[in-house]
Structures are given as structure tokens and as C-alpha cells.
BADOFI-154303 format. One record per residue (C-alpha): residue number from 1; residue in three letters; x, y, z. Coordinates in pm, whole numbers. Each point is the difference from the previous one (the first is absolute). Example, Ala and Ser with C-alpha at 12.3 -4.5 7.8 and 13.67 -1.06 7.14 Angstrom:
// residues 2
+-----+---------+--------+--------+--------+
| num | residuo |     px |     py |     pz |
+-----+---------+--------+--------+--------+
|   1 |     ALA |   1230 |   -450 |    780 |
|   2 |     SER |    137 |    344 |    -66 |
+-----+---------+--------+--------+--------+
END
This chain:
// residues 424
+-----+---------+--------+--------+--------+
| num | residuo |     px |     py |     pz |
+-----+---------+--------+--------+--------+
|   1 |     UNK |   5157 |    536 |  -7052 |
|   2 |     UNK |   -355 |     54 |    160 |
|   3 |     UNK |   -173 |   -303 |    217 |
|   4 |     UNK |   -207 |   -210 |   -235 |
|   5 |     UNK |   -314 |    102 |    246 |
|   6 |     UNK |    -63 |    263 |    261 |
|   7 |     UNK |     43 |   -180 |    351 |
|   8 |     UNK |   -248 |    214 |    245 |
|   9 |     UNK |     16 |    -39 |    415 |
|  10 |     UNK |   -320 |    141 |    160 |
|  11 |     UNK |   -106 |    -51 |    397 |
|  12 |     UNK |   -337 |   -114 |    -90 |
|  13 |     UNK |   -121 |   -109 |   -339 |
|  14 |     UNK |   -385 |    -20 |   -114 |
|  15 |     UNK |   -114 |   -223 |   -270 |
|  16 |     UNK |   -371 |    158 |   -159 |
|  17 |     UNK |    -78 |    344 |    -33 |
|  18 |     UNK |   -346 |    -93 |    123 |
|  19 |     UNK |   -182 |    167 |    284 |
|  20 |     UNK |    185 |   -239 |    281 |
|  21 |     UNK |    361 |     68 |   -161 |
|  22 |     UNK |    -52 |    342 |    -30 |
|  23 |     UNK |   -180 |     35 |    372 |
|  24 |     UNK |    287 |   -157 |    135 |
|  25 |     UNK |    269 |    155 |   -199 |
|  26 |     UNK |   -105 |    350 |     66 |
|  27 |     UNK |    -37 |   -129 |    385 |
|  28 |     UNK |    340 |   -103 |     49 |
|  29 |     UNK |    111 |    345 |   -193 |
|  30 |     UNK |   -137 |    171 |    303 |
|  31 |     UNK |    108 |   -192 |    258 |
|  32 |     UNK |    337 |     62 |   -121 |
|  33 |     UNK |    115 |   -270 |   -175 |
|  34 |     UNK |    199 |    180 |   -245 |
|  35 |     UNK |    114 |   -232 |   -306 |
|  36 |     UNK |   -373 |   -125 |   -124 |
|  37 |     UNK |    -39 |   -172 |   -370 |
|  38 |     UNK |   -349 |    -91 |   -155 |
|  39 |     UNK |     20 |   -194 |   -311 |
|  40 |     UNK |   -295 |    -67 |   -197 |
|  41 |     UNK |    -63 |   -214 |   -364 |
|  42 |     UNK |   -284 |    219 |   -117 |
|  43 |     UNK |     97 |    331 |   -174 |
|  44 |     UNK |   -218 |    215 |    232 |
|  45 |     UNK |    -42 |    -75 |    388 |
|  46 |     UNK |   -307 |     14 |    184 |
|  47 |     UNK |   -125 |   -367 |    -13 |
|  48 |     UNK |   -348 |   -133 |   -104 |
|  49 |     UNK |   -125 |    341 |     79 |
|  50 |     UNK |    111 |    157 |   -291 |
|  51 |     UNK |   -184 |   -201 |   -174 |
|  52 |     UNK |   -355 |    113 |    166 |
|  53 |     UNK |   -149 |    319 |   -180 |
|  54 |     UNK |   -252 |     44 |    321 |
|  55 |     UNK |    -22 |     66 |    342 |
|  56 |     UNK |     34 |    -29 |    281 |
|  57 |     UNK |    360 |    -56 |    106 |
|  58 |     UNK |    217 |    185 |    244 |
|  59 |     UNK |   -205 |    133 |    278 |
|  60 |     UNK |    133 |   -181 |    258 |
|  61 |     UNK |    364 |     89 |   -136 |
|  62 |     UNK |    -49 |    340 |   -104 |
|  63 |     UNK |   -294 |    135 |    124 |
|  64 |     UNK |   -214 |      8 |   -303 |
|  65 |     UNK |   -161 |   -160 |   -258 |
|  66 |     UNK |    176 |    -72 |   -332 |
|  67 |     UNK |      5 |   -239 |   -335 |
|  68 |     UNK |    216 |   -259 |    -32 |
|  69 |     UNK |    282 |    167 |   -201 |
|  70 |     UNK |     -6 |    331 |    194 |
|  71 |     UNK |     22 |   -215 |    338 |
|  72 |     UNK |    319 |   -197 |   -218 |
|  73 |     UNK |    159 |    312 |    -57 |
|  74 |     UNK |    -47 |    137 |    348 |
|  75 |     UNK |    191 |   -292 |    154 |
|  76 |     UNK |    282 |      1 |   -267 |
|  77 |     UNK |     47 |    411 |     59 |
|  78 |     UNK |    -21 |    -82 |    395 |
|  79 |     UNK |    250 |   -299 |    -35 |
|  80 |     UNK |    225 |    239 |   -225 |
|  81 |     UNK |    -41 |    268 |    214 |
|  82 |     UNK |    126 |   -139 |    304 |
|  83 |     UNK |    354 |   -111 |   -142 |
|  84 |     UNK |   -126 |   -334 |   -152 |
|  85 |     UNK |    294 |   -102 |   -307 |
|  86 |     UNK |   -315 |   -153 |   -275 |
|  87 |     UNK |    122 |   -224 |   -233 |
|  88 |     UNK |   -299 |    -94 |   -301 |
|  89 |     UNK |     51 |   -269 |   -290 |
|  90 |     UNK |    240 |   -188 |    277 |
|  91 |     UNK |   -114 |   -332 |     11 |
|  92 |     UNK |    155 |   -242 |    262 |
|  93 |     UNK |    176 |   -340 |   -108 |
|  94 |     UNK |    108 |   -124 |    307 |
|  95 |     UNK |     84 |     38 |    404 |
|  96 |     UNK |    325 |   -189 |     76 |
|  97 |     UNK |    -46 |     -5 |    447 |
|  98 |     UNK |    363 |    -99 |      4 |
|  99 |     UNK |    211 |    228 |    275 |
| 100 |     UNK |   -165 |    281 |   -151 |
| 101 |     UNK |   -319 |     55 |   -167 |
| 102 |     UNK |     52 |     21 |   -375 |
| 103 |     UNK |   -256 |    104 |   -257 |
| 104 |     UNK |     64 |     -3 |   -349 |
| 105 |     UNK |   -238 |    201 |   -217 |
| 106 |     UNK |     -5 |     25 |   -394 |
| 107 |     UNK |    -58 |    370 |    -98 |
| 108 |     UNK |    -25 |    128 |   -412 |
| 109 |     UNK |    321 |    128 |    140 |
| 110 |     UNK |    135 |   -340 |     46 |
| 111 |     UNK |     17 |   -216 |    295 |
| 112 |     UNK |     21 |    177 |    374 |
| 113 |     UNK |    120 |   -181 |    326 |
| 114 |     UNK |   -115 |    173 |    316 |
| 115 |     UNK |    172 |    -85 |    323 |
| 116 |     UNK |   -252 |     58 |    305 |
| 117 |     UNK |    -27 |    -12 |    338 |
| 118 |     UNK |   -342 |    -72 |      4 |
| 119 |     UNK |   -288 |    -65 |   -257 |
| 120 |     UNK |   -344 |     -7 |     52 |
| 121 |     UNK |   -215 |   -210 |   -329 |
| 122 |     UNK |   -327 |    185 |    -33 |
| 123 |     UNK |    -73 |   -141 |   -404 |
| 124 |     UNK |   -361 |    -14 |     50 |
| 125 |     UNK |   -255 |   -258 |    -92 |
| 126 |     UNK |   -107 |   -120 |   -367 |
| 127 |     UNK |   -348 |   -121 |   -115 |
| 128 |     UNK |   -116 |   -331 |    -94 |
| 129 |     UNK |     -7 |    -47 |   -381 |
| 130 |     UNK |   -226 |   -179 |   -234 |
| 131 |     UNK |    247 |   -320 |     20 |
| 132 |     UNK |      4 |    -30 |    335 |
| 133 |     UNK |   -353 |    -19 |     20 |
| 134 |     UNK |    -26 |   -289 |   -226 |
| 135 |     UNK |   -233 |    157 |   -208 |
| 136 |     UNK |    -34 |   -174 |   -360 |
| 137 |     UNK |   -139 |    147 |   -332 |
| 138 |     UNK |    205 |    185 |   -257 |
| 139 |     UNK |    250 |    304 |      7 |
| 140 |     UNK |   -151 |    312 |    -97 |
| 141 |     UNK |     97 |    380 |     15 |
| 142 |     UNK |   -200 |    107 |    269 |
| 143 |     UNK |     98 |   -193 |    334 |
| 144 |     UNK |    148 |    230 |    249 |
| 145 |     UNK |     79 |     26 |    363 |
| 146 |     UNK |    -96 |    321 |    208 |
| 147 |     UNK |    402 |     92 |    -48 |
| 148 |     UNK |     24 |    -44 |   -395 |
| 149 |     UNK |   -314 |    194 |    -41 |
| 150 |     UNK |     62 |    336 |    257 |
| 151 |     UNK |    368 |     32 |   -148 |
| 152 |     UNK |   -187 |    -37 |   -379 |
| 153 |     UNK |   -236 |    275 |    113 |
| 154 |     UNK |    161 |    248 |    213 |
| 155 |     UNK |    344 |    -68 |   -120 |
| 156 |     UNK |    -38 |    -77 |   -374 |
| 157 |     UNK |   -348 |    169 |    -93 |
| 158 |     UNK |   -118 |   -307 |   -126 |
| 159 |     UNK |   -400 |   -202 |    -22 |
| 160 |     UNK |     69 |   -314 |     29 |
| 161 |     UNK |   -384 |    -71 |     -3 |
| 162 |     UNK |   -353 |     63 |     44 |
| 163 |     UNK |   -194 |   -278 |    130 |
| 164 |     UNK |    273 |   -213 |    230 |
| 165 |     UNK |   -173 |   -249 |    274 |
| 166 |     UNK |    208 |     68 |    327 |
| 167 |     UNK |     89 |   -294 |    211 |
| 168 |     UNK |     39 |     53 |    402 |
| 169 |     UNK |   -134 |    207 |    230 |
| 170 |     UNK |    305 |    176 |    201 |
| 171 |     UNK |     98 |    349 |     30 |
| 172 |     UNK |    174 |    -15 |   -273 |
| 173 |     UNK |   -290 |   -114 |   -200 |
| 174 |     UNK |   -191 |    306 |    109 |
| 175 |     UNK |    299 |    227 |   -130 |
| 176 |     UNK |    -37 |   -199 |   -341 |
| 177 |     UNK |   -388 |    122 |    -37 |
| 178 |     UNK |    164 |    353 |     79 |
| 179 |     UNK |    243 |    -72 |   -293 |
| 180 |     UNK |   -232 |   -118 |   -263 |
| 181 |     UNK |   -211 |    310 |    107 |
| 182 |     UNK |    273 |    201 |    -60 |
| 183 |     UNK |      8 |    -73 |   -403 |
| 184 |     UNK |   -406 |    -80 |     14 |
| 185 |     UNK |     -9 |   -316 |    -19 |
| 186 |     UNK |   -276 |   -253 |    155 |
| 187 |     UNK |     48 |   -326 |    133 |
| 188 |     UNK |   -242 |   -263 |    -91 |
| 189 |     UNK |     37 |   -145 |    343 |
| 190 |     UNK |    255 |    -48 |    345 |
| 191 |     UNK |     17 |   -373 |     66 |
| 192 |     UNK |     87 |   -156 |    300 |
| 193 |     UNK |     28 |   -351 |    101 |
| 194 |     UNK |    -91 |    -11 |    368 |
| 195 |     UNK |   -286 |     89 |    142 |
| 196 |     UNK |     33 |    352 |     92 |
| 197 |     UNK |    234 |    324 |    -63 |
| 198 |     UNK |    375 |    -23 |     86 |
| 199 |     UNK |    -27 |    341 |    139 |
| 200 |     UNK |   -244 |    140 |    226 |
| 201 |     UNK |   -383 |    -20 |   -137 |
| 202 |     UNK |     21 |    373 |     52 |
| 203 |     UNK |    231 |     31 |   -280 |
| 204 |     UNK |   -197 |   -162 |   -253 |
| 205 |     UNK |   -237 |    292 |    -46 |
| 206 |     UNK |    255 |    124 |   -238 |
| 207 |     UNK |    -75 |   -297 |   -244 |
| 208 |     UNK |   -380 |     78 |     53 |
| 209 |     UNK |     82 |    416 |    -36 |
| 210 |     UNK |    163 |   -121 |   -333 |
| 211 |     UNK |   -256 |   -181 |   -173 |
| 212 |     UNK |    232 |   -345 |     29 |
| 213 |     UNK |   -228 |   -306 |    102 |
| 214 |     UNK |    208 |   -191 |    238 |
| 215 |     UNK |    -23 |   -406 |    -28 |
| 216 |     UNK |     98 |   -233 |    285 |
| 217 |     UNK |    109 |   -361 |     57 |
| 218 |     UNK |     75 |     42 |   -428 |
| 219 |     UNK |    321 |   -135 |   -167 |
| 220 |     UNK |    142 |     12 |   -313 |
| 221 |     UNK |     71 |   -308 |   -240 |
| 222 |     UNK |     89 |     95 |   -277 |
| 223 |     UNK |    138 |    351 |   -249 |
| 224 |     UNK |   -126 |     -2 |   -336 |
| 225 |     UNK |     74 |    240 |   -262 |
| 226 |     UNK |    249 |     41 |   -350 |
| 227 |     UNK |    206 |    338 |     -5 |
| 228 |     UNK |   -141 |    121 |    361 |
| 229 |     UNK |   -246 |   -129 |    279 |
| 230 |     UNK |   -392 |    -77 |   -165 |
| 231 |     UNK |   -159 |   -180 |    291 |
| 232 |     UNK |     91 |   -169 |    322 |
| 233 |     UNK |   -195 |   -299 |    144 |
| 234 |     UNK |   -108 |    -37 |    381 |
| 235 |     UNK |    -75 |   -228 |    213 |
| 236 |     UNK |   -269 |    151 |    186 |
| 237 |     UNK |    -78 |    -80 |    415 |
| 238 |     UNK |   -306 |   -248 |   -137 |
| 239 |     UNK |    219 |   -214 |   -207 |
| 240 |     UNK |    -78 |    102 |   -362 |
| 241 |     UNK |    218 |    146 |   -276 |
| 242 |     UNK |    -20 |    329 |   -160 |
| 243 |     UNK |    163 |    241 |   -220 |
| 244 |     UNK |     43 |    334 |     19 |
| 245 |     UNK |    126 |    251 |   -285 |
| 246 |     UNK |    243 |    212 |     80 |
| 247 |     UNK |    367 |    161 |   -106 |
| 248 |     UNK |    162 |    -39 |    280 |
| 249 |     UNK |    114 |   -233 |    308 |
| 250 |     UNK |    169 |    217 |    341 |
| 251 |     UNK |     94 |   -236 |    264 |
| 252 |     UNK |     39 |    209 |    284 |
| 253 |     UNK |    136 |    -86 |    333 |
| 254 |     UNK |    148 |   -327 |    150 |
| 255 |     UNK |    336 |    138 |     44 |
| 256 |     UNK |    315 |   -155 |    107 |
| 257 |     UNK |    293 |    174 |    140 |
| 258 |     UNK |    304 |     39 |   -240 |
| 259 |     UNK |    294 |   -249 |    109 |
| 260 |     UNK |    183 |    -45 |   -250 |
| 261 |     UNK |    297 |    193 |    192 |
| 262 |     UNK |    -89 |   -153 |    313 |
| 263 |     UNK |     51 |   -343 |   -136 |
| 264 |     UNK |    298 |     61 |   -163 |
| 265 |     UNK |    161 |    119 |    298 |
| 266 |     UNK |   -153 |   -278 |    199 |
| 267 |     UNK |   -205 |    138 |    262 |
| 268 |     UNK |   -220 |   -203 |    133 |
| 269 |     UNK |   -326 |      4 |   -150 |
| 270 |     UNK |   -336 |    -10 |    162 |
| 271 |     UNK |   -240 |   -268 |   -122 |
| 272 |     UNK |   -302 |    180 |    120 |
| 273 |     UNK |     78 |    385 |   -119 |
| 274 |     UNK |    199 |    -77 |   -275 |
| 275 |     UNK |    237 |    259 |    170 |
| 276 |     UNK |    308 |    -38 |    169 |
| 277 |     UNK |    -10 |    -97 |    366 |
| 278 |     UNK |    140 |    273 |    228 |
| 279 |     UNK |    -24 |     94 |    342 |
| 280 |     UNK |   -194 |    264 |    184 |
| 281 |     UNK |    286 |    259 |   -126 |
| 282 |     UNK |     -3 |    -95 |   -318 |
| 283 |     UNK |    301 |   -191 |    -46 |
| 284 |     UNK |     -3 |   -299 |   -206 |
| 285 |     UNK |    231 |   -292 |     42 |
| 286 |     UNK |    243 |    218 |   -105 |
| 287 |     UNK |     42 |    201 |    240 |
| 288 |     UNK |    120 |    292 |   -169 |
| 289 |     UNK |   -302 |      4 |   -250 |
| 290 |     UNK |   -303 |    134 |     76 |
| 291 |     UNK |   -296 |    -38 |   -178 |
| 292 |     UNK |   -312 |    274 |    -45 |
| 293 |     UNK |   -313 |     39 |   -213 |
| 294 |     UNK |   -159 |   -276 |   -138 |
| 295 |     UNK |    218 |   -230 |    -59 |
| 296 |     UNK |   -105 |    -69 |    372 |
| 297 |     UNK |   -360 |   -165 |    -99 |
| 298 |     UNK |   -222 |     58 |   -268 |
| 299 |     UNK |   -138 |    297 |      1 |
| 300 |     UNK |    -28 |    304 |    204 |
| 301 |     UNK |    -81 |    388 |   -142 |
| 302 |     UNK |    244 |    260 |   -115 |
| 303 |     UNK |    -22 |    128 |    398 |
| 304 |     UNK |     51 |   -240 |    192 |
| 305 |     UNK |    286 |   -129 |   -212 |
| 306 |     UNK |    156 |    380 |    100 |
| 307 |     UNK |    -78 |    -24 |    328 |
| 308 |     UNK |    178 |   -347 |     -4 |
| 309 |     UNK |    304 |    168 |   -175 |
| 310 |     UNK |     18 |    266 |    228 |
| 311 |     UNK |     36 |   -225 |    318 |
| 312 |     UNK |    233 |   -257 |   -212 |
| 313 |     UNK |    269 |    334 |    -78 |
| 314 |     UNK |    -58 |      1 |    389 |
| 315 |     UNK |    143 |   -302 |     67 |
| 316 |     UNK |    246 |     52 |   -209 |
| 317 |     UNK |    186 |    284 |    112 |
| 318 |     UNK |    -47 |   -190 |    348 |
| 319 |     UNK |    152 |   -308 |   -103 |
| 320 |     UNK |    345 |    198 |   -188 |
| 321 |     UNK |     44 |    169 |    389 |
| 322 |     UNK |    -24 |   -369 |    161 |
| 323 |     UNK |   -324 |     74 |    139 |
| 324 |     UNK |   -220 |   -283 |    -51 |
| 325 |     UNK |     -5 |   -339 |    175 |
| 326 |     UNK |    190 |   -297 |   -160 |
| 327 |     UNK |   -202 |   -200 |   -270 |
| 328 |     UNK |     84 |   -341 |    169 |
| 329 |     UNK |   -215 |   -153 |    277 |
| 330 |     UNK |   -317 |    120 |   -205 |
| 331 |     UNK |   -264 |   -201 |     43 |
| 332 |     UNK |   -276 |   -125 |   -316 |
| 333 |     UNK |   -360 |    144 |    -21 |
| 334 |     UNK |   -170 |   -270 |   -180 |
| 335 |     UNK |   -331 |     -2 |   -168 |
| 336 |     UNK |   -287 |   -240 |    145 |
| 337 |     UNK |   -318 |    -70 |   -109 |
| 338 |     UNK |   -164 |    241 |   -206 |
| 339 |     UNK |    286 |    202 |    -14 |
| 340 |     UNK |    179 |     90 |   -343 |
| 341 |     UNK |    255 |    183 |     86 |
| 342 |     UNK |    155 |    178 |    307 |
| 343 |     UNK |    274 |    322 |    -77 |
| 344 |     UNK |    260 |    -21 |    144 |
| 345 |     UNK |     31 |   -351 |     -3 |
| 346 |     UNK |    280 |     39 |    302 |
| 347 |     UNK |     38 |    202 |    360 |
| 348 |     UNK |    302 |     86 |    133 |
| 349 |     UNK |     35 |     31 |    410 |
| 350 |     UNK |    124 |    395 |    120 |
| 351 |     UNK |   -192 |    233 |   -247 |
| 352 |     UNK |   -324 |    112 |   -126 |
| 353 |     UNK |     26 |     58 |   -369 |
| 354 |     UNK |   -310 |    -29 |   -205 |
| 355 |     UNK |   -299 |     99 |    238 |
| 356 |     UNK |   -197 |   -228 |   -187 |
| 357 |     UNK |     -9 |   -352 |   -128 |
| 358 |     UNK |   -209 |    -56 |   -304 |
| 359 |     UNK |   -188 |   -287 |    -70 |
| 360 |     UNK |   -274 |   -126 |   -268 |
| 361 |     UNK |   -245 |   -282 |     33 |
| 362 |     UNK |    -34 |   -289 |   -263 |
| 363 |     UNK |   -405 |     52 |    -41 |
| 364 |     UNK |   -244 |    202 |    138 |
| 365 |     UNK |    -28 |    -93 |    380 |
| 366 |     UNK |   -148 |     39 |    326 |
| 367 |     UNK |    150 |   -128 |    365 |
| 368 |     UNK |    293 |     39 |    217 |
| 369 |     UNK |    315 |    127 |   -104 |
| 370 |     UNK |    223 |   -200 |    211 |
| 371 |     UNK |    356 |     36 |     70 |
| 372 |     UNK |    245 |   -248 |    136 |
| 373 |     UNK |    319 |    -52 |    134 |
| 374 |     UNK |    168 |   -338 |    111 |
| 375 |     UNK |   -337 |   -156 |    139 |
| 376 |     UNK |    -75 |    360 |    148 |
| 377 |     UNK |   -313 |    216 |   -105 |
| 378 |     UNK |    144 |    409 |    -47 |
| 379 |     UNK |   -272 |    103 |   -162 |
| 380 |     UNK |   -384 |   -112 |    -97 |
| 381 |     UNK |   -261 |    267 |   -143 |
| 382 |     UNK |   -299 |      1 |   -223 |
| 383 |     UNK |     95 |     46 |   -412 |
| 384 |     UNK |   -257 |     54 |   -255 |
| 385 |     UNK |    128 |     62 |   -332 |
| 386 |     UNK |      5 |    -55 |   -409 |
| 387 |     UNK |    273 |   -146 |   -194 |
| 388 |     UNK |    298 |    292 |    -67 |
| 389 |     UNK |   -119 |    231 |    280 |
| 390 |     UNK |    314 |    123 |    156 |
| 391 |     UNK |    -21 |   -125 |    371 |
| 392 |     UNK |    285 |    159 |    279 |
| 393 |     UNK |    112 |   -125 |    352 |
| 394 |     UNK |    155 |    206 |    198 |
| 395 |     UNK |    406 |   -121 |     35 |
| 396 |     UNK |    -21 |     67 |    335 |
| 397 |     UNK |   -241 |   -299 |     99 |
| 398 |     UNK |    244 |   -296 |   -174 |
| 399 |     UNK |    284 |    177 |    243 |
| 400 |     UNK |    -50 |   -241 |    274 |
| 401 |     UNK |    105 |   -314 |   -231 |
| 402 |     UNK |    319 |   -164 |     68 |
| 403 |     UNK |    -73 |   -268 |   -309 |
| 404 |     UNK |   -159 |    -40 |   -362 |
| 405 |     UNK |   -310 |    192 |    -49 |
| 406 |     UNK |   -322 |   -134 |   -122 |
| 407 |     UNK |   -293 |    218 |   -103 |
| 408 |     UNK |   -306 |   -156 |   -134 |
| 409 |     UNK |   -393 |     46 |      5 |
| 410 |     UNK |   -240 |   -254 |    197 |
| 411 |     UNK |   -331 |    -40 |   -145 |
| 412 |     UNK |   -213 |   -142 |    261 |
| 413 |     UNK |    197 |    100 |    341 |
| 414 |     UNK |   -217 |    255 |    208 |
| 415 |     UNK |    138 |    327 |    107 |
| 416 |     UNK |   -100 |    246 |    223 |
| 417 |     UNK |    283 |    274 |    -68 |
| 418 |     UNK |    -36 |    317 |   -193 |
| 419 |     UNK |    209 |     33 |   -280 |
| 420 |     UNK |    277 |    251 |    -81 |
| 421 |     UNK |     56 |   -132 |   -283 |
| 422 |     UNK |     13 |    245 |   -322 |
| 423 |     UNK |   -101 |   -153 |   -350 |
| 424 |     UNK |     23 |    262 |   -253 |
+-----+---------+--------+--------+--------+
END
């Protein structure tokens, strides 16, 4: 009589066929960790690039310039390639962390339990929807995130409008214009409800290129249409209402990293990424899973959530040879004023891991980045920069702390030090 499901054991398996998985996957392949599983929900791997009909992905990776779906395809044939095992339409149920680490996945093939040394969670990020933006008005066809509408698009062939209103400002946002371009249609507007862009005011000449008038410190307040979207009514930056006909509503952007999996196999979850908390090698507090990609913070590009996945397989294959320090005796990195979020959220004494710690400021803000250490000053240096800019710190100058970590920005202290500091 045959088991009633296929029971799997693997060295190292990788949860999300995205560009982190599959970086780190194909990384561990060649430093010679021989018995490596990625297992993925989504028929096709790839990630949220697949999804992108335009350019420009993979130079960094692979030297040139390529769509979305090419660049998708690239990393899946690398990952393949290089002895990766790629399991598609294998979504994961659970991770029991009892002696071993036990993942049961449910396949079209029936359920799947995977025994692994080591797993490494890189299941991406998810945008905000309509509901979670407490927007009110009716429920129309025609409300779409930047997700829903690339896979209707490039995936399904399919118009899902002609005159949306796009809401946010982020990269992403800038893809969706791309999108809509792609099956000619012409947003009425971009809408944004701070002050200035998300992204860098650079990037906004694509709106301008495009014909799309670009509206901040506006809000929506209400949806109105019968079968599909009519009109949409703002709340514009001088305090009076108006509507705007349209077909269409695309909220782009404000993206939170997928932890559903993370939860359930309670990890510790950051308050101010979202993310699970993990230390400078990626290891969360589980030791023996890593995290990679975006589920990190929300949200970095398709590249540097490779490059992330590269160095993760890294520590990987050092931590199955016993090379990395113990996880105990870390010590916190804490946000301070000003400060969002810090990743990692932990250092470990003995090692180097991630050259970089990431951090984003609350606002836009100007002072001293200031960095302390039971009542001691490591570090103070001038920080100018917008809300979401990606700011790193070199590791190396929290090494000297023997405590908790703080890292906030002053406002009104003086300084007289030249920053080497890089916001991106």
C-alpha cells in the first residue's frame, strides 16, 4: 500500500520562486549544497516580475537589459540550471520547528511534507487594497491594484479600462503608467496624498512624458458607479470636493511584506517593517530559518531583492558547515526618533554578515543621524532625506557596542562631520 503523501527531506528548502528565493537557491546550488527544494504557489516562477511587460530588469544580474517576463524566465532557467529541484502549484500549510523542521505543503497532487535542514521564507510583499485604505463608496468592476491589473494584461490579454485615476506615487506606480500604456489607455490623473512624489522628483517626468496630470495632497472619499467605476470624488489639497469621471481606480504601492507563514510559524514579527526580525545573517528567531526578499521591509526592486538572495544562500551554506557565530548574546538595534525601521533588527558579536544595515525615516528630514549605545555615542553624521528613501550604515560602525542599539535622527543638534551615509 503506497504512503497517503510523498514525505520529501531536502538540506535547504526555499519558500517563493521570487527573485530572492531563486537568487539564493541557485547560490547555495553552487556553493555545493547539494539537496536544494524551491516550492512556489503560483503556477509559473519568477515573482512580480513576470508580471511587468517593460524594462528594465536584470542588468545588474545578467548584464543586460530585459522585460519583466524575459528577466522571470532567466532566473527560473538559471535556478534550474544549476541543480535547483522547482516545485510550482505547492503551496505551504505549515512549518512544525519541532526537532526537525517540518513543512507540509498541499500540491493538486495531494498533500507533501518536506523534511529540511534548513529553510529560508522569501514570500514577498503584497499591496494595500481598497479595504485597507478605508476608502467608502460602492463596489464596481474596475478597482484594481498594480498586481491584478499586470497579470490581467500580460498574463490574461485583458483591458480592464480606459480612463482609471491612479493612486500613489511609488515605483510601482510608475510601472502602472507603463501598463496602461501598454493596452493605450490614459489616466485621468496620479493622485497622491502628501505633498510630493514617493519616488525621486526625477522619476515623475514619466507622468509628464505621458500626458497624466499628477495631483498632490488629494484623497479619495468616495467610488461611485453601477456595473463598473463612473466617477471618483477628491478631496483636493485646498479643502473642496470634486469628482472626476473615470473607469477605473489602481491603487498602487503601500506594500506590506507577506507573513502569513511567518506568523504561523511564530517568528517574531517586526512592528516597524512588517517583516520578521532577523539578525545581520539573516536568521530569524528561528534559527534555522532565514528570511530574504521583501518580506524583510516594504519594498525594495527586483535587484536588490537578488542581490539579497544571493548573500542569504551565502549564509546558508555557511551556517549547514557550523560556520557562523551562535544566534544568542545578539544584541537589539532599535529605532529612535525619526526612524521607521532598521533591517536587521539584531547584531550578533564574531561575524560580518550583511555589509549594510538598512534603515528608512518616518518623514522627510534633515539633522544628525545619531547612534547610541548604553549612554555611549558610536556614531553621529548629517542625514537629509524623504520618507521611503532607502538609507544604509555601514555594520561595521555598530561593532563596537556591547548593549542595545539605538539609531535615531536629531533635528536641531549641530554637526560638523561629513557624512558617509548612502540614501538611495
Amino acid at each position: 500500500m503506497s504512503a497517503p503523501f510523498d514525505v520529501r527531506s531536502v538540506d535547504v528548502l526555499v519558500i517563493g520562486a521570487g527573485p530572492a528565493g531563486l537568487s539564493a537557491a541557485t547560490q547555495l546550488r553552487r556553493l555545493g549544497v547539494s539537496n536544494v527544494m524551491v516550492v512556489e504557489r503560483e503556477p509559473m516562477g519568477g515573482g512580480i516580475p513576470r508580471h511587468c511587460g517593460h524594462p528594465p530588469f536584470g542588468m545588474r544580474e545578467f548584464g543586460r537589459v530585459m522585460t519583466g517576463p524575459v528577466y522571470a524566465r532567466r532566473l527560473v532557467d538559471s535556478a534550474v540550471a544549476s541543480g535547483v529541484e522547482l516545485q510550482l502549484g505547492c503551496s505551504v500549510v505549515s512549518i512544525d520547528r519541532a526537532d526537525e523542521l517540518v513543512v507540509t505543503c498541499a500540491t493538486d497532487r495531494g498533500p507533501v511534507t518536506i523534511v529540511a535542514k534548513r529553510i529560508v521564507i522569501a514570500t514577498g510583499v503584497r499591496e494595500r487594497p481598497r479595504s485597507a485604505r478605508l476608502i467608502s463608496g460602492e463596489r464596481p468592476l474596475g478597482i484594481l491594484n498594480t498586481g491584478a491589473l499586470q497579470e490581467y494584461v500580460y498574463l490574461q490579454k485583458l483591458t480592464p479600462f480606459r480612463r482609471p485615476l491612479i493612486v500613489g506615487t511609488e515605483l510601482v506606480s510608475l510601472s502602472s503608467l507603463l501598463t496602461c500604456r501598454k493596452i493605450g489607455a490614459k489616466p485621468v490623473a496620479m493622485i497622491e496624498s502628501n505633498d510630493r512624489p514617493t519616488v525621486r522628483a526625477l522619476a515623475m517626468m514619466l507622468p509628464r512624458m505621458l500626458g497624466v496630470p499628477v495631483r498632490y495632497q488629494t484623497h479619495i472619499v468616495d467610488i461611485a458607479g453601477r456595473q463598473r467605476v463612473e466617477r471618483v470624488t477628491l478631496l483636493r489639497r485646498d479643502g473642496a470636493l470634486e469628482d472626476v469621471a473615470c473607469d477605473g481606480v489602481l491603487f498602487t504601492g503601500s506594500f506590506k511584506p507577506e507573513t502569513a507563514l511567518a506568523r504561523a510559524a511564530k517568528l517574531e514579527i517586526d512592528p516597524g517593517t512588517g517583516g520578521p526580525v532577523i539578525d545581520q545573517f539573516a536568521r530569524t528567531s528561528e534559527s534555522r530559518i532565514f528570511a530574504a526578499g521583501n518580506i524583510l521591509r516594504p519594498v525594495e526592486t527586483a535587484g536588490w531583492s537578488w542581490r539579497e538572495g544571493w548573500r542569504v544562500g551565502a549564509f546558508v551554506a555557511q551556517d549547514l558547515e557550523g560556520k557562523l557565530p551562535k544566534p544568542s548574546d545578539a544584541v537589539k538595534i532599535i529605532p529612535g526618533a525619526n526612524v521607521r525601521y532598521v533591517v536587521p533588527q539584531r547584531l550578533v558579536p564574531g561575524g560580518s554578515g550583511f555589509p549594510h544595515l538598512q534603515l528608512r525615516t518616518a518623514n522627510e528630514i534633515s539633522g544628525s543621524l545619531a547612534v547610541y549605545s548604553n549612554g555611549r555615542v558610536l556614531r553621529r553624521q548629517p542625514l537629509t532625506s524623504a520618507p521611503e528613501r532607502r538609507i544604509l550604515m555601514p555594520l561595521a560602525a555598530l561593532s563596537g557596542a556591547d548593549a542595545d542599539i539605538t539609531i535615531g535622527v536629531e533635528t536641531k543638534r549641530p554637526v560638523a562631520v561629513r557624512s558617509n551615509v548612502e540614501c538611495v
